[in-house]
PyMOL Python script that loads the backbone (N, CA, C, O; Angstrom):
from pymol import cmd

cmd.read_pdbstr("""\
ATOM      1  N   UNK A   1     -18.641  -5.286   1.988  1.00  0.00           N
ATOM      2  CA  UNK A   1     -17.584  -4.520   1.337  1.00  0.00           C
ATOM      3  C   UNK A   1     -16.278  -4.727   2.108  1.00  0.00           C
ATOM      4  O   UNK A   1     -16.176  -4.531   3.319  1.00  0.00           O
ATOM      5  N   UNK A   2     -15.245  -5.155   1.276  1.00  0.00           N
ATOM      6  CA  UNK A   2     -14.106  -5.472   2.341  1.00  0.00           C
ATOM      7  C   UNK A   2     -13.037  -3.810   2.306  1.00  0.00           C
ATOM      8  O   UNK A   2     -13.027  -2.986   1.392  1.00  0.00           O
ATOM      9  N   UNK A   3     -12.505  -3.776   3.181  1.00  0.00           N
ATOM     10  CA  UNK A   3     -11.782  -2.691   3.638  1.00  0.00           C
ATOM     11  C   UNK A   3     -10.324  -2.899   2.281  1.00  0.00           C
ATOM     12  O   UNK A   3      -9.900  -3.878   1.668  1.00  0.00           O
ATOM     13  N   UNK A   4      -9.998  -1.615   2.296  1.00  0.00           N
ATOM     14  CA  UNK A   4      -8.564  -1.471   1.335  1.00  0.00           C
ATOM     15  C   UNK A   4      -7.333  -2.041   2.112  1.00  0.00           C
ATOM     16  O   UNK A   4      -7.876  -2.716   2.986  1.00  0.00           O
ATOM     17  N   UNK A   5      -6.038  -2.148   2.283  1.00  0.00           N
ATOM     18  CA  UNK A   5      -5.162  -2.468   2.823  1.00  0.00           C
ATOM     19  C   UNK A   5      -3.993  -1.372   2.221  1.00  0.00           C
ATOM     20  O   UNK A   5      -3.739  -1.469   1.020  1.00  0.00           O
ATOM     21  N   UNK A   6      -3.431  -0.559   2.848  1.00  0.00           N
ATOM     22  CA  UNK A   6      -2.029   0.561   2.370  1.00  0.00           C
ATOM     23  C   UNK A   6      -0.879  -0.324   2.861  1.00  0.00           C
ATOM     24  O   UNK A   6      -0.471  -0.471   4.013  1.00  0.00           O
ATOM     25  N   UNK A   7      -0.655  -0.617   2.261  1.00  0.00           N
ATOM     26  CA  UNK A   7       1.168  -1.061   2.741  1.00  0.00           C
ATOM     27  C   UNK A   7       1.976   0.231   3.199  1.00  0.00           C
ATOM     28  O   UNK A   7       1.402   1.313   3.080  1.00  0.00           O
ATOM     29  N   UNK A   8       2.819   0.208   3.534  1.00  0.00           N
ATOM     30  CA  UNK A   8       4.009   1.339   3.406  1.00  0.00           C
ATOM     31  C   UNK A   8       4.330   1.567   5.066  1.00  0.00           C
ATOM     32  O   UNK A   8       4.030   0.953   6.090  1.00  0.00           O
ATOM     33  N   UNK A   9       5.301   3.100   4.675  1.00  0.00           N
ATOM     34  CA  UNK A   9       5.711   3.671   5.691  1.00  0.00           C
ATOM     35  C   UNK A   9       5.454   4.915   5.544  1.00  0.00           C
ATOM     36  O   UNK A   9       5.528   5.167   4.341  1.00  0.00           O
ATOM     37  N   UNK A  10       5.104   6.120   6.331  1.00  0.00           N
ATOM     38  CA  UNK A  10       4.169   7.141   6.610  1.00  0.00           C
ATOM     39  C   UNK A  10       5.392   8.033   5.809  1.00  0.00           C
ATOM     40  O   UNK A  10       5.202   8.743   4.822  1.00  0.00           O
ATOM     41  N   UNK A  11       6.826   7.782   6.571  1.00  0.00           N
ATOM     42  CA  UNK A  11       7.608   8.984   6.037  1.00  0.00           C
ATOM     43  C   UNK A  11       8.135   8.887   4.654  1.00  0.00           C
ATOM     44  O   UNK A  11       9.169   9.391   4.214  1.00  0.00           O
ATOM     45  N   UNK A  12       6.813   7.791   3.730  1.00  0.00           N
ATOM     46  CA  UNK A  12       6.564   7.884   2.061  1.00  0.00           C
ATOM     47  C   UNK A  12       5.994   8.735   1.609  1.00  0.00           C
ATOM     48  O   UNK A  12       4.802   8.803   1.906  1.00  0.00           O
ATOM     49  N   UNK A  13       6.412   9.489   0.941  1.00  0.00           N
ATOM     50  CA  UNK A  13       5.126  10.726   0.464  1.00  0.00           C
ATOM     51  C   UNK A  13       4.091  10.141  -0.993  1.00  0.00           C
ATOM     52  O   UNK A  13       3.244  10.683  -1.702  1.00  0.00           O
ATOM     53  N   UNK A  14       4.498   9.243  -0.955  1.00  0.00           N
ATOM     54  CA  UNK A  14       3.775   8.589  -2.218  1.00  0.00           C
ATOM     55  C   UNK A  14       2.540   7.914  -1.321  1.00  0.00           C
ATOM     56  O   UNK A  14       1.402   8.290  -1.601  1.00  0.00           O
ATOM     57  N   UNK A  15       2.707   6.980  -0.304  1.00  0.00           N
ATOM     58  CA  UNK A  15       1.752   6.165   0.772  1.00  0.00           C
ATOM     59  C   UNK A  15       1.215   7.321   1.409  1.00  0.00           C
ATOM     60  O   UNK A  15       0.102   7.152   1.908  1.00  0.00           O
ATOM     61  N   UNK A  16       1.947   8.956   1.567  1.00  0.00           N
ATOM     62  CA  UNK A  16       0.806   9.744   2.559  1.00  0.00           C
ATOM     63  C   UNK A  16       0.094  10.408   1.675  1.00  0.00           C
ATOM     64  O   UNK A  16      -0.702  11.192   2.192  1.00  0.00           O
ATOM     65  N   UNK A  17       0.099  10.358  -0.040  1.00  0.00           N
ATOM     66  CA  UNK A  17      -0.763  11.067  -0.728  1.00  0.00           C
ATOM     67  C   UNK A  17      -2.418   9.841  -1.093  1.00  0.00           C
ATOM     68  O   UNK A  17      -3.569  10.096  -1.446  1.00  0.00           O
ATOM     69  N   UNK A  18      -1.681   8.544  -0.767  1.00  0.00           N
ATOM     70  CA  UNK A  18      -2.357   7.554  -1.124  1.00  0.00           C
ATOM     71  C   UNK A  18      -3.793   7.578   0.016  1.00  0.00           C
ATOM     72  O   UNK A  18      -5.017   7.462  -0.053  1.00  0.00           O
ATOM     73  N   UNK A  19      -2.592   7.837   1.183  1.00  0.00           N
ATOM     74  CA  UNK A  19      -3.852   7.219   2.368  1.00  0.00           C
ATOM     75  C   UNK A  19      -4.527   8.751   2.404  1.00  0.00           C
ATOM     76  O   UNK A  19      -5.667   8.629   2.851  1.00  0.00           O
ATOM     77  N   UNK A  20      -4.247  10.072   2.110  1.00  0.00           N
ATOM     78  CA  UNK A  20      -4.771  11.355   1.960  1.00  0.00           C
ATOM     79  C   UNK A  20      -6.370  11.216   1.374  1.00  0.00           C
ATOM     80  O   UNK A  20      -7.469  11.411   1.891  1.00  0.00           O
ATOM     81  N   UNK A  21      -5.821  10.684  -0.268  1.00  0.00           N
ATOM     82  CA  UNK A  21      -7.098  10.734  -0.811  1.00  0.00           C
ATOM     83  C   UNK A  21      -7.912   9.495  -0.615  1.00  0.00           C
ATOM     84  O   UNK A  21      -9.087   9.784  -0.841  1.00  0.00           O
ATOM     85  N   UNK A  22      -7.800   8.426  -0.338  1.00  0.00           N
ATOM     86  CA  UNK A  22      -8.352   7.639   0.696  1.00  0.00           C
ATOM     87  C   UNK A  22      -9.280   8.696   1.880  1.00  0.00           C
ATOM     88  O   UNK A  22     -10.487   8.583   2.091  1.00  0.00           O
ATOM     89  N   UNK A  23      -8.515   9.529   2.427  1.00  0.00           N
ATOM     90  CA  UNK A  23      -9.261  10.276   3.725  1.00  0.00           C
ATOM     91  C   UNK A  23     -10.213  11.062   2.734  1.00  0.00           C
ATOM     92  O   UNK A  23     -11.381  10.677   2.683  1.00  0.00           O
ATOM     93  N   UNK A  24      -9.899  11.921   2.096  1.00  0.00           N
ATOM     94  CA  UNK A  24     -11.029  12.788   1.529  1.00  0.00           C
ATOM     95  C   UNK A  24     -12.023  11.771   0.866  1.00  0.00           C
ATOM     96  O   UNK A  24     -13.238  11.971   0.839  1.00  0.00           O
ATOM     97  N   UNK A  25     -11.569  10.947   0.470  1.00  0.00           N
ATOM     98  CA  UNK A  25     -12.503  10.379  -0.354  1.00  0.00           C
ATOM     99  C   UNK A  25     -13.717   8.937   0.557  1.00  0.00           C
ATOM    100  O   UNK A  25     -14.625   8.122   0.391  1.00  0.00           O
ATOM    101  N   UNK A  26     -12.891   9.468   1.383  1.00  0.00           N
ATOM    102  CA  UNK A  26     -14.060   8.427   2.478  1.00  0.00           C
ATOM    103  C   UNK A  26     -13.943   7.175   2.194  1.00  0.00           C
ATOM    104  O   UNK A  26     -14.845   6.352   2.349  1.00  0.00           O
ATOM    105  N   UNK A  27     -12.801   6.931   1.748  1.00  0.00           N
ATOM    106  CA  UNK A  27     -12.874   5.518   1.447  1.00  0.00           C
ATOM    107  C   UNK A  27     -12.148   4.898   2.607  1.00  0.00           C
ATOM    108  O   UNK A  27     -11.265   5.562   3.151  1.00  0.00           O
ATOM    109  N   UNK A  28     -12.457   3.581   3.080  1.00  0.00           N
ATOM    110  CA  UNK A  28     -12.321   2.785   4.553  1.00  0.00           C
ATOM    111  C   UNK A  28     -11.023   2.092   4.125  1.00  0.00           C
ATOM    112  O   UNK A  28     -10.979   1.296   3.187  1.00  0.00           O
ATOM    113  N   UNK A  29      -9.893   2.472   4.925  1.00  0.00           N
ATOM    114  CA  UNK A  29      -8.587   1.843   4.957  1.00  0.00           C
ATOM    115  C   UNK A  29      -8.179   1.452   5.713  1.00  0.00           C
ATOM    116  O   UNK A  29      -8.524   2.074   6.718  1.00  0.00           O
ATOM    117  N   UNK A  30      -7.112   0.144   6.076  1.00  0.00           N
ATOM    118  CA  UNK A  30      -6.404  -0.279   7.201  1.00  0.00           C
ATOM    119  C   UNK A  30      -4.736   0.208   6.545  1.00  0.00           C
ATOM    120  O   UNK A  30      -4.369   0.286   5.372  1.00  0.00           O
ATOM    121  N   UNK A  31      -4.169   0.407   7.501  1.00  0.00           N
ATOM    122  CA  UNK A  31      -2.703   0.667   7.485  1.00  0.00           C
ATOM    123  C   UNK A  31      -2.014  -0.203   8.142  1.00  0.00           C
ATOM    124  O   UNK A  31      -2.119  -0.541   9.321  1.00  0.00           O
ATOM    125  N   UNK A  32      -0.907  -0.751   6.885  1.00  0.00           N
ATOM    126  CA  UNK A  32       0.056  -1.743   7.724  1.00  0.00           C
ATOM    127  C   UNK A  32       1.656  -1.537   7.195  1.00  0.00           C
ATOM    128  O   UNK A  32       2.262  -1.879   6.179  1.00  0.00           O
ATOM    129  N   UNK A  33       1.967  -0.894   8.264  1.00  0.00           N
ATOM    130  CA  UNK A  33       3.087  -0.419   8.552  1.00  0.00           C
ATOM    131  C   UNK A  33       4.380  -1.124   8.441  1.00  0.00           C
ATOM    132  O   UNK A  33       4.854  -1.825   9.334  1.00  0.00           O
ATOM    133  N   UNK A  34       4.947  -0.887   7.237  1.00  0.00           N
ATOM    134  CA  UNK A  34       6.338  -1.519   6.874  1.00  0.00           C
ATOM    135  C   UNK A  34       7.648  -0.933   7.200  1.00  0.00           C
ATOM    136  O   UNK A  34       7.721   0.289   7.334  1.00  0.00           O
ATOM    137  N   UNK A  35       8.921  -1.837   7.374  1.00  0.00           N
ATOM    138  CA  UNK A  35       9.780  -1.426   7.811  1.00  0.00           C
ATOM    139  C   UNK A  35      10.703  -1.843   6.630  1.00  0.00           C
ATOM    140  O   UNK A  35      11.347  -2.832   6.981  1.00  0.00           O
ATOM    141  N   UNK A  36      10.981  -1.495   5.473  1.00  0.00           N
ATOM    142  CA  UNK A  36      11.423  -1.572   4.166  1.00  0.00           C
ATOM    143  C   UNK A  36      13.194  -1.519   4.400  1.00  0.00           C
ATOM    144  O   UNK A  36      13.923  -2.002   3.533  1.00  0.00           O
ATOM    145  N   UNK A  37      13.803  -0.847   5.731  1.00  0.00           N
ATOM    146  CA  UNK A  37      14.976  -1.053   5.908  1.00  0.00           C
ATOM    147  C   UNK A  37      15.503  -2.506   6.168  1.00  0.00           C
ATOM    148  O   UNK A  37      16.374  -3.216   5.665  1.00  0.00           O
ATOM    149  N   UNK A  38      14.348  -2.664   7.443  1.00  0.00           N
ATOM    150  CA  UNK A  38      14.201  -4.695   7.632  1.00  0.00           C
ATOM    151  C   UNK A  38      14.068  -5.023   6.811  1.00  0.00           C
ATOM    152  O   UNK A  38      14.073  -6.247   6.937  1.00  0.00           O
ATOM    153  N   UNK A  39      13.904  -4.750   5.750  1.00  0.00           N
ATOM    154  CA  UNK A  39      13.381  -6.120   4.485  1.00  0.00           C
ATOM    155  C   UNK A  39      12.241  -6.409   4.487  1.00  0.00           C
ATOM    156  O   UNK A  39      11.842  -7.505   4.093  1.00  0.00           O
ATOM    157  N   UNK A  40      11.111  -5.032   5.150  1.00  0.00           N
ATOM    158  CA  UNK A  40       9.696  -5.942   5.272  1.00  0.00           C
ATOM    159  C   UNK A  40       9.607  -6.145   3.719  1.00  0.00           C
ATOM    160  O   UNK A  40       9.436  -7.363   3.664  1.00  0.00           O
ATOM    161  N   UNK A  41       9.617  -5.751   2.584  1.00  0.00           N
ATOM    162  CA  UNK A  41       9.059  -5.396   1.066  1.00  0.00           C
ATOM    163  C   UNK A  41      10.044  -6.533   0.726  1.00  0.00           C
ATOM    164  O   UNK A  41       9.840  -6.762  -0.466  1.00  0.00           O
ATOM    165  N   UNK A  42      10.859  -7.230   1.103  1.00  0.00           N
ATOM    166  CA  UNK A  42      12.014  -8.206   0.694  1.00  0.00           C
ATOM    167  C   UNK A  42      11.376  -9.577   1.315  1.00  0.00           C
ATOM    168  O   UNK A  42      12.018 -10.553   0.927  1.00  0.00           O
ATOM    169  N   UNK A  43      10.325  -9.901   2.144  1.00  0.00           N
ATOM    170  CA  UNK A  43       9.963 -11.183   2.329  1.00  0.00           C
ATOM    171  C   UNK A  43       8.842 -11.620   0.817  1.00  0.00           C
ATOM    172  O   UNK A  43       8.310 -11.211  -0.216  1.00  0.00           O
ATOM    173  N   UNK A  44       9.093 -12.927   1.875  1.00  0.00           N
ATOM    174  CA  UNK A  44       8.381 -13.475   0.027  1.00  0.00           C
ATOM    175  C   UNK A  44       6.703 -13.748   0.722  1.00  0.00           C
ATOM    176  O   UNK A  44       5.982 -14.435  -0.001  1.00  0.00           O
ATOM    177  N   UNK A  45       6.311 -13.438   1.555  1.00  0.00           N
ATOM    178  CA  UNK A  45       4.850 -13.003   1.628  1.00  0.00           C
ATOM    179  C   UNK A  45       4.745 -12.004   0.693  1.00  0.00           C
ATOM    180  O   UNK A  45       4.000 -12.091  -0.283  1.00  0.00           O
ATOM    181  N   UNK A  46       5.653 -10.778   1.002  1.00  0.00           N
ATOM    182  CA  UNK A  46       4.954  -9.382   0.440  1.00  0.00           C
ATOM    183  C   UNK A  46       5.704  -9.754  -0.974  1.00  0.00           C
ATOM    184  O   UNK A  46       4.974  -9.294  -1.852  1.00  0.00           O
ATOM    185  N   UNK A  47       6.451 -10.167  -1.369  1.00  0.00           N
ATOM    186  CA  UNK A  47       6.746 -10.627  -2.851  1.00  0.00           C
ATOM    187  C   UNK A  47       5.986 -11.458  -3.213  1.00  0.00           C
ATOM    188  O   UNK A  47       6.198 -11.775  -4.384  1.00  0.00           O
ATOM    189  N   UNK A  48       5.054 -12.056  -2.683  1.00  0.00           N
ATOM    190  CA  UNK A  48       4.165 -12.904  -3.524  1.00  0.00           C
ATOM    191  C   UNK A  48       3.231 -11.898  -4.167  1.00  0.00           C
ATOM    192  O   UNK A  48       3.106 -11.801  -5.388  1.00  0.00           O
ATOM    193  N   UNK A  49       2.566 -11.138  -3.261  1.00  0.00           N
ATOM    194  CA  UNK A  49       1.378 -10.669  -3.574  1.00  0.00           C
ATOM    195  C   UNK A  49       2.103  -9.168  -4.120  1.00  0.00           C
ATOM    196  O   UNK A  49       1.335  -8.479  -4.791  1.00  0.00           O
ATOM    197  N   UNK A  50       3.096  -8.764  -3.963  1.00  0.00           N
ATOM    198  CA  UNK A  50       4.019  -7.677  -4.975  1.00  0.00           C
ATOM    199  C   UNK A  50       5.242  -7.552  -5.603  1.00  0.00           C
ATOM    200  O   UNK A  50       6.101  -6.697  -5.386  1.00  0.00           O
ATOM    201  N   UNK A  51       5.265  -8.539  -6.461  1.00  0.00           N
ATOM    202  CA  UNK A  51       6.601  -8.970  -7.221  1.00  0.00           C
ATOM    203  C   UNK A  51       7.760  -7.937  -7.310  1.00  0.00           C
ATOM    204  O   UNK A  51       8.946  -8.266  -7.344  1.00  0.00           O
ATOM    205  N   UNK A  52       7.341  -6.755  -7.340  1.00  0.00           N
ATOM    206  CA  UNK A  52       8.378  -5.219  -7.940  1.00  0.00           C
ATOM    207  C   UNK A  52       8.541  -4.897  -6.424  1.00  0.00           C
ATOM    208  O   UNK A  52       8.995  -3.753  -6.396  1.00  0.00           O
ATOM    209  N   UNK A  53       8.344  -5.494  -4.754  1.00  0.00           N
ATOM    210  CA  UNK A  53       9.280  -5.315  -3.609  1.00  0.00           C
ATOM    211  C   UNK A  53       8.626  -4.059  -3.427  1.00  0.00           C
ATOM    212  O   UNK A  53       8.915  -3.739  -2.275  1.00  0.00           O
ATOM    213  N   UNK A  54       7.790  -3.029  -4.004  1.00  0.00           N
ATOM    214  CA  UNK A  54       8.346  -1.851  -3.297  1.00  0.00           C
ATOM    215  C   UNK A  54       7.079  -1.128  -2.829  1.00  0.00           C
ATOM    216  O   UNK A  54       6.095  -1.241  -3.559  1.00  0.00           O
ATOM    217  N   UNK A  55       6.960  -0.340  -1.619  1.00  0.00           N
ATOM    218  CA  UNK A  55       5.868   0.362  -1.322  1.00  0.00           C
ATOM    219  C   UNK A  55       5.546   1.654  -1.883  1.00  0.00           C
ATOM    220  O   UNK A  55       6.454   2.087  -2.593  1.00  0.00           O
ATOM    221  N   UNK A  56       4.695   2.285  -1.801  1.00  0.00           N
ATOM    222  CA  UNK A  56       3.580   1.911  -1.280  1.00  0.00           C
ATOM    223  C   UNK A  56       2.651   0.832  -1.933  1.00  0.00           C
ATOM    224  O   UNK A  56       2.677   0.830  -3.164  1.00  0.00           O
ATOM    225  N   UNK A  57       1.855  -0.061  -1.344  1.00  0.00           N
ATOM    226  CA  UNK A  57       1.154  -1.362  -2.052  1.00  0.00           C
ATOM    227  C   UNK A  57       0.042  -1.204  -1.418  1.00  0.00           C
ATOM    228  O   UNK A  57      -0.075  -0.766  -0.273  1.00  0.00           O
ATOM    229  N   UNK A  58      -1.254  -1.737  -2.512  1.00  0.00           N
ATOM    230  CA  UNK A  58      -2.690  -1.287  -1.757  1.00  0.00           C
ATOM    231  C   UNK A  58      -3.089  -2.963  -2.261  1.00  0.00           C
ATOM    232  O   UNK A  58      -2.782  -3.652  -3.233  1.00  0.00           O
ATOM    233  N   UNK A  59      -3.833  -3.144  -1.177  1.00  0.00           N
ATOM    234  CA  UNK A  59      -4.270  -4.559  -1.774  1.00  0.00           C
ATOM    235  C   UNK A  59      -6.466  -4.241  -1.132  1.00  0.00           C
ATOM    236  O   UNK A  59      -6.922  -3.596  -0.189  1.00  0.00           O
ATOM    237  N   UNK A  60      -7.305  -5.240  -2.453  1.00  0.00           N
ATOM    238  CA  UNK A  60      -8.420  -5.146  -2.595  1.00  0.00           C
ATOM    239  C   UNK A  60      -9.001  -6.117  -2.770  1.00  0.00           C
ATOM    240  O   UNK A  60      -9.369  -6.568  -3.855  1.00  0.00           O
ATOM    241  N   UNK A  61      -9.200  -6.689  -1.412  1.00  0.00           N
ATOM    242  CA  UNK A  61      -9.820  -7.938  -2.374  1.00  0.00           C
ATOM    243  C   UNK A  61      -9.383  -9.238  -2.794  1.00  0.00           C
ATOM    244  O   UNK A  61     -10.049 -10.210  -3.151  1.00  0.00           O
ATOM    245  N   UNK A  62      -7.960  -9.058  -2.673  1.00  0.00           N
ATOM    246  CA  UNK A  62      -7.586 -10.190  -3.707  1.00  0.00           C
ATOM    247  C   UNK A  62      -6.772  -9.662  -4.706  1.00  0.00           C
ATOM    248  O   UNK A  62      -5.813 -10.264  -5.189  1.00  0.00           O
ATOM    249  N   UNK A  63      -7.157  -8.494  -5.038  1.00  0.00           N
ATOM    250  CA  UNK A  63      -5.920  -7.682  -6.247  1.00  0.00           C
ATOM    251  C   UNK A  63      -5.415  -6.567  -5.520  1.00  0.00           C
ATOM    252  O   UNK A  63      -5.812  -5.775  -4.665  1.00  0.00           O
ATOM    253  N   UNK A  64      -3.966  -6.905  -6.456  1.00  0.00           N
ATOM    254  CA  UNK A  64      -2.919  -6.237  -5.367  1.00  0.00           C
ATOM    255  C   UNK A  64      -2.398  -4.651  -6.403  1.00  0.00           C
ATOM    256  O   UNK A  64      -2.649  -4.401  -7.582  1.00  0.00           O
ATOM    257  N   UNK A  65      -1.800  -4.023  -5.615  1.00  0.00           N
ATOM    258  CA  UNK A  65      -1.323  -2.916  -6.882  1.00  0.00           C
ATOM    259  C   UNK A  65      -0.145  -2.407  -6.271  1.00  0.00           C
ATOM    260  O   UNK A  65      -0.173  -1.866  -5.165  1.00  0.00           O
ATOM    261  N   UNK A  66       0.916  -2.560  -6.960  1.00  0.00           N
ATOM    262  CA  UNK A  66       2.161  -1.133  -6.523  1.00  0.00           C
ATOM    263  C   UNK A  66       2.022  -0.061  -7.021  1.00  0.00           C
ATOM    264  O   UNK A  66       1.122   0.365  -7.745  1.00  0.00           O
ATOM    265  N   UNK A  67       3.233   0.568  -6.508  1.00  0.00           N
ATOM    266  CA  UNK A  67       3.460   2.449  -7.121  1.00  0.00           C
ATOM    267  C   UNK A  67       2.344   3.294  -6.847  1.00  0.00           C
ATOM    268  O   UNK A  67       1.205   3.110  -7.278  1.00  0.00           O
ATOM    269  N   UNK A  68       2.666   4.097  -6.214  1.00  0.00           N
ATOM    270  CA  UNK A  68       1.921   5.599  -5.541  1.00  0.00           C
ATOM    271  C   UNK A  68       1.126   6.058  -6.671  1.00  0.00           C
ATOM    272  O   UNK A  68      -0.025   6.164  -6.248  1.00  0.00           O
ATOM    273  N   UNK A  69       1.169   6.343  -7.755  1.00  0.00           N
ATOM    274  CA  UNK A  69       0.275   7.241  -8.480  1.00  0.00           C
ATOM    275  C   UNK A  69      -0.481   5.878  -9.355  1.00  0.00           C
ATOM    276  O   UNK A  69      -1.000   6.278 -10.397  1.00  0.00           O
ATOM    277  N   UNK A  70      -0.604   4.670  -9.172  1.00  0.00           N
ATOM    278  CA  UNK A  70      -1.278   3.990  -9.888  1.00  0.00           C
ATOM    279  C   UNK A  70      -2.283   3.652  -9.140  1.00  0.00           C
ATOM    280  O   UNK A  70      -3.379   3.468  -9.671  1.00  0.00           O
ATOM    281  N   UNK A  71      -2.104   3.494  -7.688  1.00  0.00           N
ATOM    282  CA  UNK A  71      -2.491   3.507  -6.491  1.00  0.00           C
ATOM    283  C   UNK A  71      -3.645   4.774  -6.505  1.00  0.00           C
ATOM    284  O   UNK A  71      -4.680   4.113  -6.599  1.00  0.00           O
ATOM    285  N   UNK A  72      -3.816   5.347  -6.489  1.00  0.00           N
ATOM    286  CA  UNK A  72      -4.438   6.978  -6.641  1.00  0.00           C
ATOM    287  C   UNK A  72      -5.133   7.122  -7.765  1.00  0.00           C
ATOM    288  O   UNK A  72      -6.150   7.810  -7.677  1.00  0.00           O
ATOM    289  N   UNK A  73      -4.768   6.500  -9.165  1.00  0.00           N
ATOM    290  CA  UNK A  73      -5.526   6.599  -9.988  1.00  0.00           C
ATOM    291  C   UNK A  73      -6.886   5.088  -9.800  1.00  0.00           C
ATOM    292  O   UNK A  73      -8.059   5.181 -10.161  1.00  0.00           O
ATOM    293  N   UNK A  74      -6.405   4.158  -9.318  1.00  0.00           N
ATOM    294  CA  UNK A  74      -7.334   3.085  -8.937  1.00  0.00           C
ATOM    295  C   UNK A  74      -8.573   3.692  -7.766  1.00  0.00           C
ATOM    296  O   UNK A  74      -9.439   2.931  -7.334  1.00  0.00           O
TER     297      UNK A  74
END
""", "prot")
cmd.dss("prot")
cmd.show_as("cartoon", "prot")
cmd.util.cbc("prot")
cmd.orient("prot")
């Protein structure tokens, strides 16, 4: 089973509701900590694998997802 991946930055309230229910829900996450002022969400790594630039981003696998509440409903 491979682990989830959270993109973002903590002082997101969209990425701390994400990685929240992640915690209740026992589901196994790594956190990787973006700096969205730098332009982390503006390189074209993280634009490859998230065309719309913006955090919070959960990646699975191989499939990637933006936006906080789509994130949560996945």
């Amino acid at each position: 089973m491979s682990v989830l991946k959270l993109y973002g930055h903590f002082v997101s309230q969209p990425l701390r509701s994400a990685a929240w229910l992640c915690k209740i829900g026992d589901v196994p996450f790594d956190f990787v900590k973006l700096e969205p002022m730098n332009g982390d969400t503006r390189s074209p790594e993280f634009k490859k694998k998230f065309p719309i630039a913006k955090s919070p981003a959960l990646e699975d696998n191989g499939f990637f997802l933006g936006e906080g509440s789509a994130i949560m409903q996945y």
